[in-house]
N, C-alpha and C positions, 0 to 999 in steps of 0.2 A: 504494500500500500504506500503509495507515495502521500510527501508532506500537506500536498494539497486535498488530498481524499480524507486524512483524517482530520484537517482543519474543517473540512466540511462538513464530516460526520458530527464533531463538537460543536458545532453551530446551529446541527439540527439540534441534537440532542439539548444547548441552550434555548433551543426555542421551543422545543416542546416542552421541557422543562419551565418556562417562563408562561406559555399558554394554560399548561396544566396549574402552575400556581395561579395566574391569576381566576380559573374559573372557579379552583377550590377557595378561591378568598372572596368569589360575588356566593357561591353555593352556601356559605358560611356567613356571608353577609344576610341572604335569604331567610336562613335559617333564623338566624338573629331576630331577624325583624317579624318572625312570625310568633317566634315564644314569647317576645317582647307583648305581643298581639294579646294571644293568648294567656297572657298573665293577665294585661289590662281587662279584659273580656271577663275573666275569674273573680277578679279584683270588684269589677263594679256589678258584676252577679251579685257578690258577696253581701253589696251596702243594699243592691236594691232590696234580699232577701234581708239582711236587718230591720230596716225600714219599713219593710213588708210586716215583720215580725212586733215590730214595733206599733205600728196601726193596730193589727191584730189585739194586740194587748191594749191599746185604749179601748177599741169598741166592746172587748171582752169587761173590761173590767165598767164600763158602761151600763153595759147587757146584763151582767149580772148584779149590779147593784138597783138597776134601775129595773120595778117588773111588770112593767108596761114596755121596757124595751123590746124584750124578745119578740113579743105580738108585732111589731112592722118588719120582723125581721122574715125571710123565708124557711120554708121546713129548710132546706140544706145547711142553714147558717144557726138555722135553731138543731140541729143534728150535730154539727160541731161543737157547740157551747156544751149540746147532752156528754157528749164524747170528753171536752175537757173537763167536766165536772168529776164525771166518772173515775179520768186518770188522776187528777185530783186527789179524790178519793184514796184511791191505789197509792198513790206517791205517799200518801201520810200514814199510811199503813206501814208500809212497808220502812217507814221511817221509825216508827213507833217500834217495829220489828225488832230492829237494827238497833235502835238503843237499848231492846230489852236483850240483846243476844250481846249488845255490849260490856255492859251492866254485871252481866254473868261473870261467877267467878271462872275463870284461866283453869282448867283440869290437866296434869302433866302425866304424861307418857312415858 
């Protein structure tokens, strides 16, 4: 191989080498900009469902103090309220459970 054929072959192999990096640097940039995406996307999921969660617990806490509320409300929204009462319920149970399993003396093995 003469001096010229492998100055040529190096030239390619610089150029493909400089083509292949720059595409893995837009492919990378690409990437970038969609996780970037996809975070914001999650992120403002996140607040809407707070705020979501948030309303939620005003008209609850609404509904159930007030009991003329429920009557404008509809059977689905009246089903929910039935549903959080319920777990309610359940939560304080299982609360009262838990301190009496507490409470208990330590038995050793």
């Amino acid at each position: 191989m003469s001096k010229k054929d492998i100055n040529s072959l190096w030239d390619d192999v610089r150029s493909w080498l400089t083509d292949a990096t720059h595409a893995a640097i837009r492919e990378a940039e690409d990437l970038s900009r969609r996780g970037r995406l996809k975070l914001d996307i999650l992120n403002i999921s996140r607040k809407v469902e707070k705020q979501m969660a948030k309303l939620g617990g005003m008209v609850y806490g609404r509904a159930s103090a007030d009991p003329d509320f429920p009557s404008t409300l509809g059977d689905d929204a009246r089903s929910v309220l039935q549903e959080i009462a319920r777990l309610e319920t359940e939560l304080n149970n299982r609360k009262r459970e838990y301190e009496a399993e507490r409470k208990k003396p330590q038995t050793r093995s």
